[in-house]
TORPA-4810 file (N, C-alpha, C, O; in nm, 3 decimals):
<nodes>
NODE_1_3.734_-0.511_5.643_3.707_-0.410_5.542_3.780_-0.280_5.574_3.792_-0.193_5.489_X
NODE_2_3.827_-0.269_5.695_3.852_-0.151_5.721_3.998_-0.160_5.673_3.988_-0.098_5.567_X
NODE_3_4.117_-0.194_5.682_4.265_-0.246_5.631_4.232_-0.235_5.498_4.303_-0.152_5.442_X
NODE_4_4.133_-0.299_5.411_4.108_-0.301_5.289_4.077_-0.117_5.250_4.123_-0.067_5.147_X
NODE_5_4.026_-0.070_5.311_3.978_0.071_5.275_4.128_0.181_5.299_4.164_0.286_5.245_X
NODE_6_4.172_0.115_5.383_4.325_0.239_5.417_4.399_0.182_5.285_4.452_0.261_5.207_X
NODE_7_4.400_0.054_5.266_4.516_0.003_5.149_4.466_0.058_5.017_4.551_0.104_4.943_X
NODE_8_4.345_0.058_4.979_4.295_0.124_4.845_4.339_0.295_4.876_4.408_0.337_4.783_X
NODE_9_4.327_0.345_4.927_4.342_0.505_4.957_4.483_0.534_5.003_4.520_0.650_5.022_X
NODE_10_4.558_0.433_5.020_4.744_0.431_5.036_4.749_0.396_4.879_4.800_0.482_4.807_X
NODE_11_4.709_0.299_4.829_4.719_0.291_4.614_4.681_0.400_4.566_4.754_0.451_4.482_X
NODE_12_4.574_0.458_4.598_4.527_0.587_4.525_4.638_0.658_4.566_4.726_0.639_4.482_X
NODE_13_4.680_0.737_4.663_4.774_0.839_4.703_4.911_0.811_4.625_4.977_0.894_4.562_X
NODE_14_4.943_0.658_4.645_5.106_0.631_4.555_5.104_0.713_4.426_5.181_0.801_4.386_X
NODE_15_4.964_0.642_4.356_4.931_0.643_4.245_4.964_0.810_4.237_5.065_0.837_4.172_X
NODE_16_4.910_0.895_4.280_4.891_1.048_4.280_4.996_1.080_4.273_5.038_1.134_4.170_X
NODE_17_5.095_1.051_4.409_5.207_1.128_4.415_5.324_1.082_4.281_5.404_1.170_4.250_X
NODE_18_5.331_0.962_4.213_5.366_0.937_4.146_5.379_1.040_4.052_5.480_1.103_4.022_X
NODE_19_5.236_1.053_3.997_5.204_1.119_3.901_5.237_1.261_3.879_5.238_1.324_3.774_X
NODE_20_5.263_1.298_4.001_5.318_1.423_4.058_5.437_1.443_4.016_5.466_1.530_3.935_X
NODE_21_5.508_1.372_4.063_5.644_1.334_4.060_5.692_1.349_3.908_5.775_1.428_3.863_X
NODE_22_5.625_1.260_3.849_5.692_1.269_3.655_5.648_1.434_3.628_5.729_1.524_3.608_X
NODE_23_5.496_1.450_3.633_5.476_1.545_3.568_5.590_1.692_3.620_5.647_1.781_3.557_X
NODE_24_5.580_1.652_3.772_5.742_1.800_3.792_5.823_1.795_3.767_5.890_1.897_3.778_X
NODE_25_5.893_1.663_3.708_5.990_1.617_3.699_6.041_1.553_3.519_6.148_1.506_3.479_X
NODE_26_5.912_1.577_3.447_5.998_1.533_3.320_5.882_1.585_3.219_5.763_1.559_3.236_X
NODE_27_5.935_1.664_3.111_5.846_1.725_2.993_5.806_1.642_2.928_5.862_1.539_2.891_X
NODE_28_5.701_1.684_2.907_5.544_1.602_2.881_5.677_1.555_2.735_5.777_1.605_2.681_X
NODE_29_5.605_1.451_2.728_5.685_1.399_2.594_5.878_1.320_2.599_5.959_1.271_2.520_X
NODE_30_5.865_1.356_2.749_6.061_1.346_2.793_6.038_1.202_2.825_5.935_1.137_2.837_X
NODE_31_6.209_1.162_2.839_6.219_1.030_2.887_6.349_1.031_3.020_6.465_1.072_3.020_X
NODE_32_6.278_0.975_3.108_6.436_0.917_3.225_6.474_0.821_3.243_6.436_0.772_3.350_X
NODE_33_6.536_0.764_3.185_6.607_0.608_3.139_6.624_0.555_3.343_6.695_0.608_3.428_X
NODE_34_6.565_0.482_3.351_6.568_0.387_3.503_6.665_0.296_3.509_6.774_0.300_3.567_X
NODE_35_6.613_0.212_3.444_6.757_0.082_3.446_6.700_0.035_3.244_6.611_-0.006_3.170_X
NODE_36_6.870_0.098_3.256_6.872_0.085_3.061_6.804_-0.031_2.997_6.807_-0.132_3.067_X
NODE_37_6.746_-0.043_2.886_6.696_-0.155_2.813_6.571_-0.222_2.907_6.488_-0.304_2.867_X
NODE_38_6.579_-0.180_3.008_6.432_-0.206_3.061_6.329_-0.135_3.114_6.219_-0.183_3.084_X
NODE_39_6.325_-0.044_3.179_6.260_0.045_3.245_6.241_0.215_3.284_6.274_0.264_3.392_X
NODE_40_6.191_0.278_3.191_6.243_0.421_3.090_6.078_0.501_3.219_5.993_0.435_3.279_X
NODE_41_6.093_0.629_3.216_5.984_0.697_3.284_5.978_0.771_3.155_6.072_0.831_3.104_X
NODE_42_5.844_0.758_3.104_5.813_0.866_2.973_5.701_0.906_2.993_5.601_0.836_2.977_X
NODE_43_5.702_1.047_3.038_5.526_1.141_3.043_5.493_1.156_2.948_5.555_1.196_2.850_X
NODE_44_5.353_1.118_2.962_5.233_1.118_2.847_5.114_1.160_2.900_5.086_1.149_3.020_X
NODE_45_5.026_1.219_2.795_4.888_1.243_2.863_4.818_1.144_2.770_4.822_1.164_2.649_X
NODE_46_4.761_1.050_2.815_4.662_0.947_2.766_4.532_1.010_2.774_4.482_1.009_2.887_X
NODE_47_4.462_1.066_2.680_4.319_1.075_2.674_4.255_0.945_2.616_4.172_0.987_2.536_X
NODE_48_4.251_0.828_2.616_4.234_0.722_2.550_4.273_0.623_2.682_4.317_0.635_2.797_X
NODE_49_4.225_0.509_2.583_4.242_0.370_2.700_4.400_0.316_2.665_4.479_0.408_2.643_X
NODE_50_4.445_0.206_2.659_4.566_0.155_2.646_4.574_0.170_2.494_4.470_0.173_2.430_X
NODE_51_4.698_0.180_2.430_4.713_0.199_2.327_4.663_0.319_2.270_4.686_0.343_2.152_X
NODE_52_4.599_0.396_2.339_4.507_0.547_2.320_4.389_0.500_2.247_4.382_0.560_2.139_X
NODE_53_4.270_0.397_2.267_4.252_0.361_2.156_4.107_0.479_2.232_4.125_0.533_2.340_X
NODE_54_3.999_0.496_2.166_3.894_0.590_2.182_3.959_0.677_2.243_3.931_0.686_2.362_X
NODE_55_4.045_0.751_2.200_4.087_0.921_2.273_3.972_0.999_2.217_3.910_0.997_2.111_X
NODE_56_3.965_1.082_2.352_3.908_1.181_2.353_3.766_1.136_2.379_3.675_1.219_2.366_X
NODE_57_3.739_1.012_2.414_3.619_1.029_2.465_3.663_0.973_2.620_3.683_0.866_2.677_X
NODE_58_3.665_1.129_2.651_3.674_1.095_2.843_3.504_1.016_2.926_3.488_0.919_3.001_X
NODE_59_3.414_1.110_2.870_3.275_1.136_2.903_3.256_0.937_2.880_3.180_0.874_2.954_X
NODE_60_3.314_0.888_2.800_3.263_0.713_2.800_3.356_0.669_2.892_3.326_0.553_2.921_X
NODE_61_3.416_0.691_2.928_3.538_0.668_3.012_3.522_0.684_3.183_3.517_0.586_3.257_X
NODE_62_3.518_0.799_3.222_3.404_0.805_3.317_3.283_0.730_3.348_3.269_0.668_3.454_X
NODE_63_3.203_0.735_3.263_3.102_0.670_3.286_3.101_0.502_3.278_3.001_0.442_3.317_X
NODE_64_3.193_0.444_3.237_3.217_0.351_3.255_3.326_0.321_3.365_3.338_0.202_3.394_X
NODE_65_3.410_0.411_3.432_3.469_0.364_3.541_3.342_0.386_3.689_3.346_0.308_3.784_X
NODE_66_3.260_0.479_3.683_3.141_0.482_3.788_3.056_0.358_3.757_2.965_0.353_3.840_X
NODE_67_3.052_0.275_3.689_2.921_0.163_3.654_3.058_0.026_3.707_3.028_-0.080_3.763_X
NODE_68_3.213_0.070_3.668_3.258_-0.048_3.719_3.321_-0.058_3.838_3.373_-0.160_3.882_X
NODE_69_3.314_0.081_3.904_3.374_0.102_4.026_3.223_0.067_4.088_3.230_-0.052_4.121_X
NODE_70_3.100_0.114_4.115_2.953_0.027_4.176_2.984_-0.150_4.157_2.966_-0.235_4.245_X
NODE_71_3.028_-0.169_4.037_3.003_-0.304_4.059_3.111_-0.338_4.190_3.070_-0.386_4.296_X
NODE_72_3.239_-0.308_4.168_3.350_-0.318_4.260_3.319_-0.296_4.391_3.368_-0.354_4.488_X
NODE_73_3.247_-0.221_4.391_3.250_-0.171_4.564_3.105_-0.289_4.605_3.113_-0.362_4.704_X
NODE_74_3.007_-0.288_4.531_2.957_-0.412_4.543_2.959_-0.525_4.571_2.878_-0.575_4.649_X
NODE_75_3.059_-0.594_4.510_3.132_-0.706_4.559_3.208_-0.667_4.679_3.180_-0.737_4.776_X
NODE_76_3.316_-0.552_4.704_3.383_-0.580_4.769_3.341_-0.571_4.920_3.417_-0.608_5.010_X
NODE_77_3.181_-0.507_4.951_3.071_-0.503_5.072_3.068_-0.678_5.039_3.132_-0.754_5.112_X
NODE_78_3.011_-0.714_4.956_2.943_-0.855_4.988_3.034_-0.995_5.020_2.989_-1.096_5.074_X
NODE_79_3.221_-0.970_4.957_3.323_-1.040_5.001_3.409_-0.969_5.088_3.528_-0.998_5.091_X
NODE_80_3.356_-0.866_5.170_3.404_-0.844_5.320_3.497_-0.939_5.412_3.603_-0.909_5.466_X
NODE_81_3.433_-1.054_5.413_3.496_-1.164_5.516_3.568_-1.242_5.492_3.626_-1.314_5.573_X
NODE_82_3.580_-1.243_5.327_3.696_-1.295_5.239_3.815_-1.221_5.182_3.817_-1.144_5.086_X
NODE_83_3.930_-1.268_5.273_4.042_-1.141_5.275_4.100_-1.144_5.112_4.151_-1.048_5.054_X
NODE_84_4.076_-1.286_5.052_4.157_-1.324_4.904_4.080_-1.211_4.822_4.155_-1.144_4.751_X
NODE_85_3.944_-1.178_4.818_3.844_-1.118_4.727_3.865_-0.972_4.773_3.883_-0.891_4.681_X
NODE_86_3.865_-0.934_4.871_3.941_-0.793_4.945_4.058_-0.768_4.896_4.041_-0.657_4.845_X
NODE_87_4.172_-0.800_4.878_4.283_-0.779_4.819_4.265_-0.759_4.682_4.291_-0.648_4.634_X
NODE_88_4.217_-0.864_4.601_4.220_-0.807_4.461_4.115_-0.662_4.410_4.132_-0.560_4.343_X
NODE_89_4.005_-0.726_4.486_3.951_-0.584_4.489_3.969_-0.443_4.548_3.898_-0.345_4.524_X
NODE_90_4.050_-0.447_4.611_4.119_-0.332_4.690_4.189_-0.277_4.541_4.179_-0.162_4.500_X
NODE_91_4.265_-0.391_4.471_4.379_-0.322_4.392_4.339_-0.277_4.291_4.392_-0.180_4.236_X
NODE_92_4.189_-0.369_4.225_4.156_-0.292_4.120_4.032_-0.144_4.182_4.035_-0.043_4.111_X
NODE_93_3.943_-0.140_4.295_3.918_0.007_4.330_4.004_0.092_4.297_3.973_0.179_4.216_X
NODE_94_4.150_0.085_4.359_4.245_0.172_4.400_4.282_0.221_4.254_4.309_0.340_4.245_X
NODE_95_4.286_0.138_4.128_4.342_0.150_4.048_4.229_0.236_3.960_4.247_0.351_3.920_X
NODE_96_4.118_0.163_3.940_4.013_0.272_3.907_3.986_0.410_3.958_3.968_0.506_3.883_X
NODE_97_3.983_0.416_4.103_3.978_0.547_4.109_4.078_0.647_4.084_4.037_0.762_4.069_X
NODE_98_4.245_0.618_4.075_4.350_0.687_4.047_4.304_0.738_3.901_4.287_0.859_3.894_X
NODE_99_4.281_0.662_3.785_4.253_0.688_3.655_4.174_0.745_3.653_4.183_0.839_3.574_X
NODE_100_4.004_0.729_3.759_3.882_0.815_3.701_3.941_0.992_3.777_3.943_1.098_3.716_X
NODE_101_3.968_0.977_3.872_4.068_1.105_3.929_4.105_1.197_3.836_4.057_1.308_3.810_X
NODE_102_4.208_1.132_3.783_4.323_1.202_3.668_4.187_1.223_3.553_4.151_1.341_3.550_X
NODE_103_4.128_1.154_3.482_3.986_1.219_3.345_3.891_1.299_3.436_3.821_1.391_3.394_X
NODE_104_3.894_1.263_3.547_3.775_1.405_3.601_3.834_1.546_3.620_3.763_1.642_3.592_X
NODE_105_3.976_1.567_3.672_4.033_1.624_3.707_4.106_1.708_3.574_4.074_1.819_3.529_X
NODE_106_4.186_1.641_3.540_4.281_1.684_3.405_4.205_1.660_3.283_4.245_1.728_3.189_X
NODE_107_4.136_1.605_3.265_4.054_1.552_3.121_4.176_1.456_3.038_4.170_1.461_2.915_X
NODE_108_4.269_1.382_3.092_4.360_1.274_3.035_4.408_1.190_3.169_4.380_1.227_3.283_X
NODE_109_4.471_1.089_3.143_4.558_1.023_3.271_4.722_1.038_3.212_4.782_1.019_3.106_X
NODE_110_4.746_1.077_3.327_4.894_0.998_3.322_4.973_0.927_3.313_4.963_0.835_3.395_X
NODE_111_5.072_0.921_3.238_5.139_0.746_3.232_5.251_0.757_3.237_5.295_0.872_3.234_X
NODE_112_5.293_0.708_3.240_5.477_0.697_3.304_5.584_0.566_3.232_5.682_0.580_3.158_X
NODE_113_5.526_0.452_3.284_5.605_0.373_3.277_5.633_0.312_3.164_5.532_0.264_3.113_X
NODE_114_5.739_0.294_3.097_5.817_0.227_2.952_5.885_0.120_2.968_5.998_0.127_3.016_X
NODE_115_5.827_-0.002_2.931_5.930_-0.089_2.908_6.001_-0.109_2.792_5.950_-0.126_2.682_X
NODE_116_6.114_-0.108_2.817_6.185_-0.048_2.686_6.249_-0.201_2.590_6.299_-0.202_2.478_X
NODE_117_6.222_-0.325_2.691_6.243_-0.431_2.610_6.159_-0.488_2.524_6.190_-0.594_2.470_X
NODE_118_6.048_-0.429_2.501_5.864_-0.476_2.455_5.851_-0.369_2.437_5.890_-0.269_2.497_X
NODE_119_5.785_-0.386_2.339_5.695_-0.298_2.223_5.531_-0.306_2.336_5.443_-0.392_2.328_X
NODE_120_5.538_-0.185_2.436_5.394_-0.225_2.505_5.367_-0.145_2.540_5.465_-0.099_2.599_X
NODE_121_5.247_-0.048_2.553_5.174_0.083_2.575_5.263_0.101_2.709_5.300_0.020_2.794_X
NODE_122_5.286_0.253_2.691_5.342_0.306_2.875_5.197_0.351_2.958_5.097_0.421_2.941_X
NODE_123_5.253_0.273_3.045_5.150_0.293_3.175_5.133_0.367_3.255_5.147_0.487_3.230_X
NODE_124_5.101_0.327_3.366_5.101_0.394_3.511_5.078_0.323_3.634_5.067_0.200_3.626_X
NODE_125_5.068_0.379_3.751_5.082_0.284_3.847_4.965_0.239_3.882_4.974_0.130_3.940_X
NODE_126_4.824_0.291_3.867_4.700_0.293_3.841_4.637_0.200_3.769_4.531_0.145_3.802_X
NODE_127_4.734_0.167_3.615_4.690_0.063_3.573_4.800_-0.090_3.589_4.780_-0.202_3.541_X
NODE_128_4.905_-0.046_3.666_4.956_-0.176_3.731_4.843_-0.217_3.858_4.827_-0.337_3.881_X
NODE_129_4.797_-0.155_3.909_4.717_-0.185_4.029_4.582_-0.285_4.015_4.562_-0.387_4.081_X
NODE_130_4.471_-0.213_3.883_4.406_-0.264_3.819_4.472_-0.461_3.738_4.414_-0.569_3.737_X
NODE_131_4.570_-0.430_3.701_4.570_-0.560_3.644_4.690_-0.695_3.742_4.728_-0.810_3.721_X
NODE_132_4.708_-0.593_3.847_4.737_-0.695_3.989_4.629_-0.723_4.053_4.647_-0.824_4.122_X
NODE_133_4.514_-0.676_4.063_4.359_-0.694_4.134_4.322_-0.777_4.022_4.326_-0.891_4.068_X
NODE_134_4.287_-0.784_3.896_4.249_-0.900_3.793_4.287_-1.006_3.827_4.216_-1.096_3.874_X
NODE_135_4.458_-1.012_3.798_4.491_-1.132_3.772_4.514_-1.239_3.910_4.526_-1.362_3.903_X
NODE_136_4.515_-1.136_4.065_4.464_-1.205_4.191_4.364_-1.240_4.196_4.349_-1.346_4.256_X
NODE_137_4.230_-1.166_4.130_4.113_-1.265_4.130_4.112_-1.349_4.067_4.031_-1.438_4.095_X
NODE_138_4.191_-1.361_3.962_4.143_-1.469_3.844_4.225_-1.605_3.890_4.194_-1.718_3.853_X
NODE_139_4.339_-1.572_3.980_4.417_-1.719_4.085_4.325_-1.774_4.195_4.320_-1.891_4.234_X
NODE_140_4.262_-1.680_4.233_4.152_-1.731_4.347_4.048_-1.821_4.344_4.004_-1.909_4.418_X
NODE_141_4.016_-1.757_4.204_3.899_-1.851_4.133_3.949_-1.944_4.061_3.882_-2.047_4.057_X
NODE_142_4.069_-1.943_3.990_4.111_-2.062_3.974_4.134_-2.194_4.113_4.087_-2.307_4.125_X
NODE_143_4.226_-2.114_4.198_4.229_-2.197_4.323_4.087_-2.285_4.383_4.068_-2.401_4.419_X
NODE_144_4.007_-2.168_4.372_3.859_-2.209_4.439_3.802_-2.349_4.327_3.802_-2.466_4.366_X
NODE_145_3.768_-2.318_4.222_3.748_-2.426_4.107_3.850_-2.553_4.139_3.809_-2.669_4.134_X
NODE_146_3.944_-2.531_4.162_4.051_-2.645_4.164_3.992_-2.737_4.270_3.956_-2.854_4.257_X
NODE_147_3.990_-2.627_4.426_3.959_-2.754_4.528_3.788_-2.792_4.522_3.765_-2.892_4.589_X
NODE_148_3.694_-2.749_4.473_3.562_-2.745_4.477_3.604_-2.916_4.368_3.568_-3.028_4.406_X
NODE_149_3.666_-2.897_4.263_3.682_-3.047_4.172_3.775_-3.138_4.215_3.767_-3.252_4.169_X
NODE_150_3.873_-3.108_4.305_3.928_-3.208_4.433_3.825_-3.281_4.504_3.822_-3.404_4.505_X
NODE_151_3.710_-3.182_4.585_3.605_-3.229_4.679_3.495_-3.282_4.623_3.396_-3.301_4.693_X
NODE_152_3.496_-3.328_4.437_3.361_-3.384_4.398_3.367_-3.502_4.393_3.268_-3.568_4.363_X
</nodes>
C-alpha cells in the first residue's frame, strides 16, 4: 500500500503540474498543435463533466467525487494485498482527486488534451488516469471470471 500511495500522489502532482503548464502557457481558449491531425493542447475551463454536460453544478460534483473517492479508498484498504486492484485503484484515486482539486480550488477543471482525429471532448490527464484505473479493473475481473470458469 505504501508504493500504491507515492504512485497516486506522483498522478496527482503530474496531473497539477500539467495543468500548470497549459494554463502559463496557452490562452484560455488557444490551441498548440503537438503532432498535427492528432494531438492539439487546447485550454479550457470545464465547469461540467465530459462534454460539459451539468455545468455549473460544481457543488454535485464534489459531492459526488467525496462519496466515490470513500468508496475508492475503501476498496483500495480492503485490496491492499492485491497489487492488480492497487494499480487500478491507485489510477482512478489519483485521477479523482486531481479533478476534485481543480472544482474545490478553481470552481472548474482543466483540460488540455485534443484529439484532433475524433470528434471527442478535450480532456486532461486526470481524466486519462481515471479511465486507465476503470478499464484495468474491468481486465482483472474479466481475467479473474475467466480462470474461476476454467477451474469449474
Amino acid at each position: 500500500m505504501g508504493l500504491s500511495t507515492v504512485f497516486i500522489i506522483l498522478l496527482f502532482f503530474i496531473d497539477q503540474w500539467i495543468k500548470h503548464l497549459v494554463v502559463a502557457s496557452i490562452a484560455l481558449g488557444g490551441t498548440h498543435t503537438v503532432l498535427p491531425g492528432v494531438l492539439s493542447l487546447t485550454y479550457l475551463r470545464n465547469n461540467g463533466a465530459a462534454w460539459s454536460m451539468l455545468a455549473g453544478q460544481q457543488w454535485l460534483f464534489l459531492v459526488i467525487s467525496v462519496a466515490a473517492l470513500a468508496v475508492m479508498i475503501w476498496f483500495f484498504v480492503r485490496y491492499r494485498y492485491n497489487w492488480q486492484y492497487e494499480i487500478g485503484l491507485s489510477f482512478m484515486i489519483a485521477g479523482t482527486l486531481g479533478n476534485f482539486y481543480d472544482r474545490l480550488v478553481n470552481g472548474f477543471v482543466v483540460d488540455m488534451f485534443q484529439l484532433d482525429f475524433i470528434n471527442f471532448p478535450i480532456f486532461n490527464f486526470a481524466d486519462t488516469c481515471l479511465t486507465v484505473g476503470v478499464i484495468w479493473i474491468m481486465i482483472v475481473l474479466f481475467l479473474e471470471d475467466k480462470a474461476e470458469a476454467n477451474h469449474a
